[in-house]
Backbone and ligand atoms as CSV (ligand in chain L), in Angstrom:
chain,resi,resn,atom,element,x,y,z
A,1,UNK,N,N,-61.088,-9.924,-6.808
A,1,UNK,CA,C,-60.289,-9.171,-7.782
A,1,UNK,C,C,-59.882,-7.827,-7.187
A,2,UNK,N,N,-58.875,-7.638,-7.265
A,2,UNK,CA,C,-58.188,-6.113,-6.684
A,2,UNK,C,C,-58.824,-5.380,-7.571
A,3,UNK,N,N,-58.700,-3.970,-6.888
A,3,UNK,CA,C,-59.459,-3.008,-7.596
A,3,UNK,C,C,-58.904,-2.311,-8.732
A,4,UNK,N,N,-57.936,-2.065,-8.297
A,4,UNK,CA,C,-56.786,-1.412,-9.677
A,4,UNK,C,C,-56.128,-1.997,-10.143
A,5,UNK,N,N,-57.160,-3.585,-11.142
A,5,UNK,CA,C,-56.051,-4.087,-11.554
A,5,UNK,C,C,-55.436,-3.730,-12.831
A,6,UNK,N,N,-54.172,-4.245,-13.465
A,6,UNK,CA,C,-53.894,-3.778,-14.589
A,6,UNK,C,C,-53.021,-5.004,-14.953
A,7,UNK,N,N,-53.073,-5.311,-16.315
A,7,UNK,CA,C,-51.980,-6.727,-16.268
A,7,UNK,C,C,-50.630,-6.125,-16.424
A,8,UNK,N,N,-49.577,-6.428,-16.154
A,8,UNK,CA,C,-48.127,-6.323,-15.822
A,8,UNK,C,C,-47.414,-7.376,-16.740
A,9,UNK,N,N,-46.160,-6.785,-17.692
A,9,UNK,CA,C,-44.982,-8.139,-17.814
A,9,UNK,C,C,-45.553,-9.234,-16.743
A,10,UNK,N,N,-45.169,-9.252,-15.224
A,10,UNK,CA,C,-44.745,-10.257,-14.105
A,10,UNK,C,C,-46.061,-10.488,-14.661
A,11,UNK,N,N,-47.659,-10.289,-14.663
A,11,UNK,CA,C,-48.458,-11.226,-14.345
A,11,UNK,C,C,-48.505,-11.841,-15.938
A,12,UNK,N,N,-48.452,-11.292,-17.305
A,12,UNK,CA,C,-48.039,-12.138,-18.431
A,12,UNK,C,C,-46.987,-13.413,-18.297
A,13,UNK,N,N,-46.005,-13.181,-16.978
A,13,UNK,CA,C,-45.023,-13.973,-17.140
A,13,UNK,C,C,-45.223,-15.113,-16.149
A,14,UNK,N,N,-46.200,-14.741,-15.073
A,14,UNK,CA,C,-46.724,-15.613,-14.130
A,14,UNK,C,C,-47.375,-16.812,-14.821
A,15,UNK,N,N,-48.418,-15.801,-15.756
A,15,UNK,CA,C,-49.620,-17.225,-16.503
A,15,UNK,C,C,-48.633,-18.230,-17.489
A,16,UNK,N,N,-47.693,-17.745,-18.029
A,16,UNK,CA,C,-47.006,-18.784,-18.855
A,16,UNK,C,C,-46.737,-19.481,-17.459
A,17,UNK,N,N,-46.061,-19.540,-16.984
A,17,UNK,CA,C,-45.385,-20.593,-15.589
A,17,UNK,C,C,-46.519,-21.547,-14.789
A,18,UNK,N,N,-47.287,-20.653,-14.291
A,18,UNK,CA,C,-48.136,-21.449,-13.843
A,18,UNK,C,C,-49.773,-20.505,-13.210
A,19,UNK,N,N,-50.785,-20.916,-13.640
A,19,UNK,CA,C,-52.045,-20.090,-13.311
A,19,UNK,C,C,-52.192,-19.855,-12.157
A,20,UNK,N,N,-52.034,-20.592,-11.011
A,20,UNK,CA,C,-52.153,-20.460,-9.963
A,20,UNK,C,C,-51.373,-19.553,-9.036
A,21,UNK,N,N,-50.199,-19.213,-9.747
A,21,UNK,CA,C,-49.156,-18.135,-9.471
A,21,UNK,C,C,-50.037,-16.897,-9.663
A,22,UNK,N,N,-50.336,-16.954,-11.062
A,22,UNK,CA,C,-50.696,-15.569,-11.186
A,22,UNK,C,C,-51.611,-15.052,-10.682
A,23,UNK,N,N,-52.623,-15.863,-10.070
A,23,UNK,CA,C,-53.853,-15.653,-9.203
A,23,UNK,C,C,-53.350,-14.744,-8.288
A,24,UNK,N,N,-52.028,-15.256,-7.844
A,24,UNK,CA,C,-51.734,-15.213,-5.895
A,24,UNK,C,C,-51.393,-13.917,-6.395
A,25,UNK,N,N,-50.341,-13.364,-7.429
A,25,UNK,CA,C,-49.509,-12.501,-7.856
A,25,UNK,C,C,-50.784,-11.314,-7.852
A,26,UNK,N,N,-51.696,-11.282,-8.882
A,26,UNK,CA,C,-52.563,-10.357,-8.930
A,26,UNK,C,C,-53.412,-10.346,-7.983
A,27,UNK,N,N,-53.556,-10.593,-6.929
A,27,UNK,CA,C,-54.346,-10.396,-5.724
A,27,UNK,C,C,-53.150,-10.203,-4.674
A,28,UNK,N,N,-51.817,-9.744,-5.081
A,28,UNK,CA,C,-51.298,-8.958,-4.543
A,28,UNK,C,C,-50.651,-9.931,-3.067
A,29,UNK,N,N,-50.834,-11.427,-3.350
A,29,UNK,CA,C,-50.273,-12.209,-2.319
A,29,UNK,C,C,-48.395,-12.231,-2.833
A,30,UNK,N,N,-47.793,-11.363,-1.942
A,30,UNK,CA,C,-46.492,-11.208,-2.968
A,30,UNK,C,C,-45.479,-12.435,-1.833
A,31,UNK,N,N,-44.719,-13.245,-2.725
A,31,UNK,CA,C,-44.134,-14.297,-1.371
A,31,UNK,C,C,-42.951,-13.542,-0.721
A,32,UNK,N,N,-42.173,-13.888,0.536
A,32,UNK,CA,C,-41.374,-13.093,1.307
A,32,UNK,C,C,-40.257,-12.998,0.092
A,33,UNK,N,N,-39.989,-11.264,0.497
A,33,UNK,CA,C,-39.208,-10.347,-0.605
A,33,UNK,C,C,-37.896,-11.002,-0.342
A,34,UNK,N,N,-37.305,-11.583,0.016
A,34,UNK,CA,C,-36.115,-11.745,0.476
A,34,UNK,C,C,-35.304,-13.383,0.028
A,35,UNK,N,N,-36.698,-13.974,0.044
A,35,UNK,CA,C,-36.381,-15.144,-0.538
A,35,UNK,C,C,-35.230,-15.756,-1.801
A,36,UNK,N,N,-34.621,-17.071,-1.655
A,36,UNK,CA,C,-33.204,-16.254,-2.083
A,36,UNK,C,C,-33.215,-16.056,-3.945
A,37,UNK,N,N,-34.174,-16.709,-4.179
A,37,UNK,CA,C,-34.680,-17.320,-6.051
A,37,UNK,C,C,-34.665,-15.840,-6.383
A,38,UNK,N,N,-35.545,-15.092,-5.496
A,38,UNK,CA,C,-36.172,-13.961,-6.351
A,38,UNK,C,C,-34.996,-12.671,-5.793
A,39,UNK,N,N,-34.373,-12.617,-4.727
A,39,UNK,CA,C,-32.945,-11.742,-4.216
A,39,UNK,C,C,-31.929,-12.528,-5.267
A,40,UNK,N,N,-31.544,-13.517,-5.633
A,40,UNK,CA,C,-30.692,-13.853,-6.817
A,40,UNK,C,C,-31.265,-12.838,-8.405
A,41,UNK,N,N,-32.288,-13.133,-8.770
A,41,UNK,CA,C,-32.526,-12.705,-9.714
A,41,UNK,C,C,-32.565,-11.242,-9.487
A,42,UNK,N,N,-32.841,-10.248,-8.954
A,42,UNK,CA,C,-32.276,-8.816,-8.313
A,42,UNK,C,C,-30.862,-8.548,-8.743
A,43,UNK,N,N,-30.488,-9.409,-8.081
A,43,UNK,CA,C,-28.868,-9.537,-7.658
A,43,UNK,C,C,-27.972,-9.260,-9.666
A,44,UNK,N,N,-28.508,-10.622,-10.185
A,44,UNK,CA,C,-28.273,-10.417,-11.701
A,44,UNK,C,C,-28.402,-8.641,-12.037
A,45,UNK,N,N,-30.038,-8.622,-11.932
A,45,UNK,CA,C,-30.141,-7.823,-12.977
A,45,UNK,C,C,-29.407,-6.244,-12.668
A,46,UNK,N,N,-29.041,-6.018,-10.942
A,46,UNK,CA,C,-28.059,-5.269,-10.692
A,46,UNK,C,C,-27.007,-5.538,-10.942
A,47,UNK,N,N,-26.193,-6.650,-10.891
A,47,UNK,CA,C,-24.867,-6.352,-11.428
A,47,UNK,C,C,-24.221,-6.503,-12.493
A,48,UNK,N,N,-24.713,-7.333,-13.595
A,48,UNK,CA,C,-24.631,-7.539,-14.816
A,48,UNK,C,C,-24.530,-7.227,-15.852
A,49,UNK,N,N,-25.334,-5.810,-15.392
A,49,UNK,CA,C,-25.393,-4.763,-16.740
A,49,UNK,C,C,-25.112,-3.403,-16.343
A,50,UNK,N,N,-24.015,-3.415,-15.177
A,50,UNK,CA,C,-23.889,-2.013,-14.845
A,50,UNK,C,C,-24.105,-0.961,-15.411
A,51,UNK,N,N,-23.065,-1.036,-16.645
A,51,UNK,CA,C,-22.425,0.132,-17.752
A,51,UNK,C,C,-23.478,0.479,-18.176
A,52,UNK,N,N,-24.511,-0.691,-18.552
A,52,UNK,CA,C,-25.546,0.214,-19.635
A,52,UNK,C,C,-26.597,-0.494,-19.004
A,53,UNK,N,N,-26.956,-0.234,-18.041
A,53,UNK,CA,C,-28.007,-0.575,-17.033
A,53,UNK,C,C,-28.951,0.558,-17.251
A,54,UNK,N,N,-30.394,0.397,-17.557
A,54,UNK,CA,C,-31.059,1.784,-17.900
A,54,UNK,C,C,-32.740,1.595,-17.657
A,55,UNK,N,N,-32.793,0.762,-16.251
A,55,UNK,CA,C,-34.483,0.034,-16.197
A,55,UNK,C,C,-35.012,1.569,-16.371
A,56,UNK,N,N,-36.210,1.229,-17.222
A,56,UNK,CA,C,-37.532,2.082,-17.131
A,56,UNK,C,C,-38.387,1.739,-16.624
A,57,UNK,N,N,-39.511,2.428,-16.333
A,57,UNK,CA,C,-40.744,2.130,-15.853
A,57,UNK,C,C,-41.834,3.301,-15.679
A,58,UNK,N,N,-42.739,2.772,-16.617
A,58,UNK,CA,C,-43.895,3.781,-16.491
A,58,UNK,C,C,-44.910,2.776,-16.977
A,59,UNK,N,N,-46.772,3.979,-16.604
A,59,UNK,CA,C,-47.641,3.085,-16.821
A,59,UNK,C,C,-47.370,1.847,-15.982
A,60,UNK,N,N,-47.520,0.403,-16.357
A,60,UNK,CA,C,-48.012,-0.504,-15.767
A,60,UNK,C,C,-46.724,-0.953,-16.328
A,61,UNK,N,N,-45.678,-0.678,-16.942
A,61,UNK,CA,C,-44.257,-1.162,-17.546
A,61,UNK,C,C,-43.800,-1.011,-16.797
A,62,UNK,N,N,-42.447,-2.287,-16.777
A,62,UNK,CA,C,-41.198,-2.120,-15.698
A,62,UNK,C,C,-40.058,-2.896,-16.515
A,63,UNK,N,N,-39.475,-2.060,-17.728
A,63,UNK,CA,C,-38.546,-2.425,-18.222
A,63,UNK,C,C,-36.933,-2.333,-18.055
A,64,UNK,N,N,-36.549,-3.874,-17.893
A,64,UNK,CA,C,-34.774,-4.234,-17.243
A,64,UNK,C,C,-34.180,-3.757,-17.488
A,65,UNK,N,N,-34.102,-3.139,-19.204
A,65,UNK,CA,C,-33.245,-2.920,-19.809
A,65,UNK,C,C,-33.414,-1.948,-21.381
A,66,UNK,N,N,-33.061,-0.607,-21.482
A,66,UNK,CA,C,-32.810,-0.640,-22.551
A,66,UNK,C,C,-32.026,0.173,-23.424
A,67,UNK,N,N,-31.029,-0.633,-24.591
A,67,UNK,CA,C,-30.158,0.006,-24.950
A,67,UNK,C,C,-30.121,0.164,-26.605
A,68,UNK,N,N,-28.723,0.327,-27.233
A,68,UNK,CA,C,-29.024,0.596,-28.931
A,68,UNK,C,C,-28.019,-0.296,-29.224
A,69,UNK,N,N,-28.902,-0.592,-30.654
A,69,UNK,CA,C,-27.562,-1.540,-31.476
A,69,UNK,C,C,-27.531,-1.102,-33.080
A,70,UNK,N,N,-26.627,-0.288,-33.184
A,70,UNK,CA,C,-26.595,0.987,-33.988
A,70,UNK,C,C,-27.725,1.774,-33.906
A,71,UNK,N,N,-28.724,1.687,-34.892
A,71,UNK,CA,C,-29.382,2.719,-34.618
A,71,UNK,C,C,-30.895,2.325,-34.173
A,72,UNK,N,N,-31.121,1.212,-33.466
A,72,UNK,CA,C,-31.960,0.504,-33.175
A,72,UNK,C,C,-32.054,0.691,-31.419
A,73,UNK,N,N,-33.053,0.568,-31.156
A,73,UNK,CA,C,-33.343,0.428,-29.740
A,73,UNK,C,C,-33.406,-0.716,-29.229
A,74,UNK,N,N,-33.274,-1.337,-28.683
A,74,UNK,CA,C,-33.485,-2.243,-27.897
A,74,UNK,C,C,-33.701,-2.621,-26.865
A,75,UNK,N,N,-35.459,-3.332,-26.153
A,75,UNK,CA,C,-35.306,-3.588,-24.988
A,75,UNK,C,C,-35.339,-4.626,-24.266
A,76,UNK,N,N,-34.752,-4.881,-22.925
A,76,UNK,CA,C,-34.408,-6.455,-22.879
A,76,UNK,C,C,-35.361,-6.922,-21.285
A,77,UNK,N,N,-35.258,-8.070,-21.505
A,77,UNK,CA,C,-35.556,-8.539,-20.215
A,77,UNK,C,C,-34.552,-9.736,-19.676
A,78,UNK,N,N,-34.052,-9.402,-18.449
A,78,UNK,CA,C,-33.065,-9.874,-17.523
A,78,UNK,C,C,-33.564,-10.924,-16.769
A,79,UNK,N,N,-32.945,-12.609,-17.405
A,79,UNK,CA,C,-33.124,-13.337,-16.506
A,79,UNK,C,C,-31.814,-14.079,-15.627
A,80,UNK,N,N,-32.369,-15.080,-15.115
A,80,UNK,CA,C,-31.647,-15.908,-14.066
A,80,UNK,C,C,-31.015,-16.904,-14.796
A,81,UNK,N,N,-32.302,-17.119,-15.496
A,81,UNK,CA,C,-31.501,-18.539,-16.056
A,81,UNK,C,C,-32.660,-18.989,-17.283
A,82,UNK,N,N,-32.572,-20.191,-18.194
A,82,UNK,CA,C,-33.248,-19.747,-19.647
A,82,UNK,C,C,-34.218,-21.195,-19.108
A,83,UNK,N,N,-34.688,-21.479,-17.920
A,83,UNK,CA,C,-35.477,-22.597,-17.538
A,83,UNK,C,C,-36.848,-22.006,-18.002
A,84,UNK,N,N,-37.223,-20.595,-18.012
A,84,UNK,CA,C,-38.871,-20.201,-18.369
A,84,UNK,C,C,-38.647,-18.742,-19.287
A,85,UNK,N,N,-37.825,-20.038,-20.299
A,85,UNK,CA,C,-37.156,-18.829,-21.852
A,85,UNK,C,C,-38.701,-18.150,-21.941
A,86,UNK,N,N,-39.674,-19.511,-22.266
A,86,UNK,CA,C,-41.224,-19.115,-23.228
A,86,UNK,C,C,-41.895,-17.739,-22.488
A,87,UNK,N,N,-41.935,-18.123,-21.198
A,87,UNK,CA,C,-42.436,-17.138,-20.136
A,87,UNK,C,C,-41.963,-15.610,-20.545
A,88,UNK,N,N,-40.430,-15.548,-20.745
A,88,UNK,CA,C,-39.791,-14.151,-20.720
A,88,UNK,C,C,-39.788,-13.785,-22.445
A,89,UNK,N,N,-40.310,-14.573,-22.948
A,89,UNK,CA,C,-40.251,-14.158,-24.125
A,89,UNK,C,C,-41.657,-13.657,-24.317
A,90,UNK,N,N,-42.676,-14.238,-23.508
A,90,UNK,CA,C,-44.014,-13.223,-23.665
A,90,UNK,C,C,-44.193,-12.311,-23.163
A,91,UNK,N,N,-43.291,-12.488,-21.607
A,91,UNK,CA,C,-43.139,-10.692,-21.195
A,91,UNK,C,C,-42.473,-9.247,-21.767
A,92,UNK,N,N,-41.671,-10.293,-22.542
A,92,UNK,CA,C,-41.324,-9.040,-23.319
A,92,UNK,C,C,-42.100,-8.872,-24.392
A,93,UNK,N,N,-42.576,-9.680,-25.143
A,93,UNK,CA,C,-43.215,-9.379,-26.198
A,93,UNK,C,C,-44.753,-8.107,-25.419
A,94,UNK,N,N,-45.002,-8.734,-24.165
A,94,UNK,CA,C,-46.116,-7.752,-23.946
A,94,UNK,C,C,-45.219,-6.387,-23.777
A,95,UNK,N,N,-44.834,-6.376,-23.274
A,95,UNK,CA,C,-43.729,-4.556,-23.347
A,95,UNK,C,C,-43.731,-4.256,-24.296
A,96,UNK,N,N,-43.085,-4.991,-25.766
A,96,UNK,CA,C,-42.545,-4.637,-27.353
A,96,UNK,C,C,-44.443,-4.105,-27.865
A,97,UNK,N,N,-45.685,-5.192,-27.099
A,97,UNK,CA,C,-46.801,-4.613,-27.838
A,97,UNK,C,C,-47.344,-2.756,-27.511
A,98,UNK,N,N,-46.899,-3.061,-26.151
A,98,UNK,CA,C,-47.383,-2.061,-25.653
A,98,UNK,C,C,-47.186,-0.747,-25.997
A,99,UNK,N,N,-45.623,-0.176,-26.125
A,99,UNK,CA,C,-44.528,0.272,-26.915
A,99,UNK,C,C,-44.900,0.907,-27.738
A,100,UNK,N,N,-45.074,-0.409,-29.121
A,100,UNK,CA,C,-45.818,-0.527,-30.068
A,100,UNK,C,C,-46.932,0.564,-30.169
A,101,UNK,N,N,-47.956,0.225,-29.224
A,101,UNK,CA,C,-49.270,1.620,-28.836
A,101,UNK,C,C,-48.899,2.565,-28.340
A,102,UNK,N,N,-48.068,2.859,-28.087
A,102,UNK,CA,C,-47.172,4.649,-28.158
A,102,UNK,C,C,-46.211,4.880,-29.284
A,103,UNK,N,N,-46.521,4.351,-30.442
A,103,UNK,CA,C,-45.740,4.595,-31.322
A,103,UNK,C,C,-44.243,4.836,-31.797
A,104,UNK,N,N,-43.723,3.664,-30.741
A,104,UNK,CA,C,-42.319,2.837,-30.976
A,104,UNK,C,C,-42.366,1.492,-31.598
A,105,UNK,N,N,-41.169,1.318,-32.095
A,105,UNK,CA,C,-40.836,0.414,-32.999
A,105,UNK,C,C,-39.502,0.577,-32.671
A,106,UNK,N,N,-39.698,-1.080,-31.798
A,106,UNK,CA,C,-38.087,-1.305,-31.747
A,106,UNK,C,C,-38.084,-3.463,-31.345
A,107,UNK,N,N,-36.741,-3.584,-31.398
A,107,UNK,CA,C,-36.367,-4.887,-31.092
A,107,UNK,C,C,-36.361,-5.423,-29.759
A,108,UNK,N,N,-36.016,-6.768,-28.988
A,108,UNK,CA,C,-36.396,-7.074,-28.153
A,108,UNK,C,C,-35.473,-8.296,-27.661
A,109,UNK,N,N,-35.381,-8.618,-26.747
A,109,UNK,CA,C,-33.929,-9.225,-26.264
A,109,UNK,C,C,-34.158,-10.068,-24.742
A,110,UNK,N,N,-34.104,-11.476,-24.892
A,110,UNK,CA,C,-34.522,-11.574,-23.702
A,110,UNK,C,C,-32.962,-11.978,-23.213
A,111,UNK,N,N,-32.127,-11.602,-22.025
A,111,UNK,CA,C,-30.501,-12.059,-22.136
A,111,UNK,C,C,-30.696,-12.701,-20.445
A,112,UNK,N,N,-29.638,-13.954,-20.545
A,112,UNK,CA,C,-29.388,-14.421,-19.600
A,112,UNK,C,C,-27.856,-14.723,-19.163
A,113,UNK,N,N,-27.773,-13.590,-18.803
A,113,UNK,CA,C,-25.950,-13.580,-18.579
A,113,UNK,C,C,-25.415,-14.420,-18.024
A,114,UNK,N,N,-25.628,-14.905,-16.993
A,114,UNK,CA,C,-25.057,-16.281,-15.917
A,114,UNK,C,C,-25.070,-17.463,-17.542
A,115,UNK,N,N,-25.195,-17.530,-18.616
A,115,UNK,CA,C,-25.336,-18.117,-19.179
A,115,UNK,C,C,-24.980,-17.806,-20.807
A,116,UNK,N,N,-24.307,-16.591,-20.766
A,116,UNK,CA,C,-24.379,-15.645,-21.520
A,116,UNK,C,C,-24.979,-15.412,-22.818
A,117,UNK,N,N,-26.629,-15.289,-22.391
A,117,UNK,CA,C,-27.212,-15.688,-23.775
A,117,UNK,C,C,-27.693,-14.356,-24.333
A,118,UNK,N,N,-28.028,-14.276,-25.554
A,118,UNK,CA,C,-28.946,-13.046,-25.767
A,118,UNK,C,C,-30.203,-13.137,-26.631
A,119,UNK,N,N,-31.303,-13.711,-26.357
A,119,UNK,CA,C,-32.119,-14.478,-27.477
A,119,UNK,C,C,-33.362,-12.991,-28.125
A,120,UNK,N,N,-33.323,-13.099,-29.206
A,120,UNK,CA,C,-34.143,-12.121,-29.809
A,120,UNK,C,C,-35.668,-12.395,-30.318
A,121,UNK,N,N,-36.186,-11.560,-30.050
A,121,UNK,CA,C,-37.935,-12.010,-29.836
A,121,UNK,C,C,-38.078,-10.565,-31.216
A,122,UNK,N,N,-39.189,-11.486,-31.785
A,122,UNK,CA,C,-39.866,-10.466,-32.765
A,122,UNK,C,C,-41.337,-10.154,-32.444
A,123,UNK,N,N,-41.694,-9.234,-32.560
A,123,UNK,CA,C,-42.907,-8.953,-32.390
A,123,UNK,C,C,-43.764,-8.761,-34.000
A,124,UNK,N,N,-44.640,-9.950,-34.448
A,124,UNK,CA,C,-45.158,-9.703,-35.661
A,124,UNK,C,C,-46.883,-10.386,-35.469
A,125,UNK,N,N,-47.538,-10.464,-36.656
A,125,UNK,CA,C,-48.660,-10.253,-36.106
A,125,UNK,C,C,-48.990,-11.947,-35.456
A,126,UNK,N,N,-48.573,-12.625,-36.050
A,126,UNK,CA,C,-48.770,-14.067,-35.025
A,126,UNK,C,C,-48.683,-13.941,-33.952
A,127,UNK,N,N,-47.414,-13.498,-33.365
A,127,UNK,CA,C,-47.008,-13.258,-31.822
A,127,UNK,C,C,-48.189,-12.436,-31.208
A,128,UNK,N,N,-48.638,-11.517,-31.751
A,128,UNK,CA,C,-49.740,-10.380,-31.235
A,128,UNK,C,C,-50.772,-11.104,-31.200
A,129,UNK,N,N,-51.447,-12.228,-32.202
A,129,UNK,CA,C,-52.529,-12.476,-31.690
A,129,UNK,C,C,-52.892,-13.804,-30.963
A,130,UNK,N,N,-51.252,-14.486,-30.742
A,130,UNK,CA,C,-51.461,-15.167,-29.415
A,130,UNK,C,C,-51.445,-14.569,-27.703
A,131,UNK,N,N,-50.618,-13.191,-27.693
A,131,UNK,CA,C,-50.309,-12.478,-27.042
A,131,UNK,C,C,-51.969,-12.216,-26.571
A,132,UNK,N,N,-52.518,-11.491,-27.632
A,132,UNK,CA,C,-53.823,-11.297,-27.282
A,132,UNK,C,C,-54.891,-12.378,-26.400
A,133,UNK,N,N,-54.684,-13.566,-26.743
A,133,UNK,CA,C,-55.012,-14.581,-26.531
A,133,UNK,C,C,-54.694,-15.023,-24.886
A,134,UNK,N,N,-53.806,-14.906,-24.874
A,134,UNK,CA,C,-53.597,-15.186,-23.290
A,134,UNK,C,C,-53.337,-13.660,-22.407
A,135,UNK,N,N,-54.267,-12.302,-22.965
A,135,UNK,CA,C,-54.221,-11.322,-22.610
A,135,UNK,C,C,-55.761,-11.747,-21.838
A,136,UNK,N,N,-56.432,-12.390,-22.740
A,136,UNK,CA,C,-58.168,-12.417,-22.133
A,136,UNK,C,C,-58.228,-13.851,-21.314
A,137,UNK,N,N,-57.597,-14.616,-21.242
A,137,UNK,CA,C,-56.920,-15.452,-20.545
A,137,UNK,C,C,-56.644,-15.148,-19.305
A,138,UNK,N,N,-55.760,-14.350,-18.939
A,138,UNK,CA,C,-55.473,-13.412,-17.964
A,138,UNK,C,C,-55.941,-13.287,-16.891
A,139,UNK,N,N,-56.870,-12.053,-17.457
A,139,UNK,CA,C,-58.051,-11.274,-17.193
A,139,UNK,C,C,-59.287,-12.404,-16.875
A,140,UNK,N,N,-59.502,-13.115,-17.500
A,140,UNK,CA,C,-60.483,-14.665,-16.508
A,140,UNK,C,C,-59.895,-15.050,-15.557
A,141,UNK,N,N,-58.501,-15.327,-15.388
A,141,UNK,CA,C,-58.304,-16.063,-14.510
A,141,UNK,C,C,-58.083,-15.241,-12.959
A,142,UNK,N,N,-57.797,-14.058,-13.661
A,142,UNK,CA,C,-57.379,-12.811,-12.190
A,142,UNK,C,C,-58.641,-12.626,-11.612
A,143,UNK,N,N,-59.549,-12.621,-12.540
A,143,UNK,CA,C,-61.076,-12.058,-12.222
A,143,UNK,C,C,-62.013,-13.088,-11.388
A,144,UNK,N,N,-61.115,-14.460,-11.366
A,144,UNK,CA,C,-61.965,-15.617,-10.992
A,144,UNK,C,C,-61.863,-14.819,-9.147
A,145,UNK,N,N,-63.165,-15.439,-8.380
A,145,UNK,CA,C,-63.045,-15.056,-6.883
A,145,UNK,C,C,-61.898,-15.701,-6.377
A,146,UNK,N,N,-61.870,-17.378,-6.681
A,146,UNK,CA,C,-60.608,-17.952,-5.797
A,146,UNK,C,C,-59.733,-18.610,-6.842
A,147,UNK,N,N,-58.206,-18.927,-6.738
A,147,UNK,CA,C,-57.127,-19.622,-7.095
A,147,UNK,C,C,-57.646,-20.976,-8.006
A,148,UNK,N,N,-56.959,-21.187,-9.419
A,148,UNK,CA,C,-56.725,-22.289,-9.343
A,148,UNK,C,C,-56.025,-23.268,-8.152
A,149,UNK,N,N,-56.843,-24.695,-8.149
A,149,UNK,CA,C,-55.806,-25.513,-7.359
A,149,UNK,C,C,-54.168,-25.581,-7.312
A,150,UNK,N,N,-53.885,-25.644,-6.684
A,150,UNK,CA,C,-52.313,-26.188,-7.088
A,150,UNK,C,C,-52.279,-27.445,-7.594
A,151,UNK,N,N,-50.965,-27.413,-8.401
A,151,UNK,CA,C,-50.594,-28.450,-8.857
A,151,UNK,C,C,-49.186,-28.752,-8.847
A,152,UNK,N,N,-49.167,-30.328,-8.482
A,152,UNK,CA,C,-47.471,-30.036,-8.345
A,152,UNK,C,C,-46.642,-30.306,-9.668
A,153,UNK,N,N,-45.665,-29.452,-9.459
A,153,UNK,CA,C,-45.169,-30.026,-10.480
A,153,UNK,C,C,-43.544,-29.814,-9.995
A,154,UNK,N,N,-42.324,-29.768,-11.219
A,154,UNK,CA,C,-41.251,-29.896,-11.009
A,154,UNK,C,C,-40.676,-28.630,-10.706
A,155,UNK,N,N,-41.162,-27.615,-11.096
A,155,UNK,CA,C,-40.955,-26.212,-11.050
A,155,UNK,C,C,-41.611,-25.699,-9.276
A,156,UNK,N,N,-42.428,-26.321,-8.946
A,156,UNK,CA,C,-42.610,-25.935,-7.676
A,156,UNK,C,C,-42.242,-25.910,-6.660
A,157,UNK,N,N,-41.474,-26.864,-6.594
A,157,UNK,CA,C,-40.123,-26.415,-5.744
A,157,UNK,C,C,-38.844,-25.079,-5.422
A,158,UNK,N,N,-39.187,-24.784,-6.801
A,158,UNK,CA,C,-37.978,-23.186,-6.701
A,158,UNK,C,C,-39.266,-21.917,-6.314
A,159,UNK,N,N,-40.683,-22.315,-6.876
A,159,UNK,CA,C,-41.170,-21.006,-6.533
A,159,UNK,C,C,-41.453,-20.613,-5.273
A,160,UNK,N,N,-41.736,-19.538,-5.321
A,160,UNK,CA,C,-41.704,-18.767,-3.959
A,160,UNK,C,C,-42.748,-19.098,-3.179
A,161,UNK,N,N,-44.148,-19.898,-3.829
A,161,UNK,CA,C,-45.415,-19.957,-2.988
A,161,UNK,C,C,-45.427,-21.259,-2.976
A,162,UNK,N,N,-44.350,-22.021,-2.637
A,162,UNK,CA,C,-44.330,-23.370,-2.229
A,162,UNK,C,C,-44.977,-23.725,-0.895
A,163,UNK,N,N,-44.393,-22.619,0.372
A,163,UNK,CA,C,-45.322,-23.068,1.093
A,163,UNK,C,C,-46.670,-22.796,1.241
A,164,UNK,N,N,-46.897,-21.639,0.928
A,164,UNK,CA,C,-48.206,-21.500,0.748
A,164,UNK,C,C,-49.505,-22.596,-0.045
A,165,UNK,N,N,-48.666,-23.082,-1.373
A,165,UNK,CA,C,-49.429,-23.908,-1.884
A,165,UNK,C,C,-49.700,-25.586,-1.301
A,166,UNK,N,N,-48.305,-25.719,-0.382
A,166,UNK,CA,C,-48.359,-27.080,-0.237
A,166,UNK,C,C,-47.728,-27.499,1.268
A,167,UNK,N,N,-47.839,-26.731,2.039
A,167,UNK,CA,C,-47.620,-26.565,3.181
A,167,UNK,C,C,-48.937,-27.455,4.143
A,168,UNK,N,N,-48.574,-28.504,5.051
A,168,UNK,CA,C,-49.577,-28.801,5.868
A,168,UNK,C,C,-50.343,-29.929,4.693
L,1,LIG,S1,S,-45.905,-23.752,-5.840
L,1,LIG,FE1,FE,-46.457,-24.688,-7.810
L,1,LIG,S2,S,-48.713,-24.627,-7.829
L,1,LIG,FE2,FE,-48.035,-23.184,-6.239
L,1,LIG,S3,S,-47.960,-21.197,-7.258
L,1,LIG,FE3,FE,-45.902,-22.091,-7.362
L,1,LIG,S4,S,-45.789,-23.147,-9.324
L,1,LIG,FE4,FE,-47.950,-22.775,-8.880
């Protein structure tokens, strides 16, 4: 287990996808930066939203996006494509909780422009206490010494630790 760990959106968004990701992710095995899945998705979230392009980031947050819709805030998360909607809808919901514990209150938006979607996530107490749920989830699985196995599946092909997982 790394020493400073802290859970992140990416590692909330890892464990929906797949456990074994998030292992590699929070022990800081990051796959080559350049690779083209994860330089595409860059690529989006730079050019897409020029005009009102406004990432934040503080604390252990690294938010895509956020703007107003009248008098509402709104913050979004920028994908590629709506293949791991569930995934980005818990990463944002972990941002909207977090938020939440600094005493904001606002809406939440997960948008996939190549597709031009804009899907809206609520944060209420169901969502929070599944959220919670795969918060301690997490935290077991980061904390374990070694990786779940891999497993193959259909999605493993686009991710980035393909060879790593199944190489040789
Ligand atoms: S290649 Fe498959 S098993 Fe390995 S980390 Fe990626 S999704 Fe998980």
């Amino acid at each position: 287990m790394v020493s400073d760990f802290k859970i992140t959106g990416n590692l909330v968004n890892a464990y929906m996808v797949c456990h074994r990701k998030l292992w590699l992710y929070a022990h800081q095995l990051n796959p080559d930066p350049e690779m083209d899945l994860l330089a595409l998705g860059r690529l989006i979230n730079e050019e897409s939203y020029k005009r009102e392009k406004k990432e934040i980031e503080f604390d252990n947050l690294k938010i895509d996006l956020v703007t107003k819709d009248s008098d509402q805030v709104v913050i979004c998360e920028v994908k590629k494509s709506s293949k791991e909607l569930e995934a980005a809808k818990m990463q944002l919901l972990f941002y909207m909780d977090r938020l939440r514990h600094k005493g904001l209150k606002l809406s939440g938006e997960v948008r996939i422009p190549k597709e031009r979607k804009k899907i809206a996530v609520e944060w209420n107490e169901e969502a929070k206490r599944k959220l919670d749920e795969i918060l301690q989830d997490v935290e077991a699985i980061c904390k374990a010494e070694t990786p779940p196995p891999p497993v193959r599946r259909g999605l493993c092909k686009h991710c980035a630790f393909f060879e790593f997982c199944f190489a040789g």
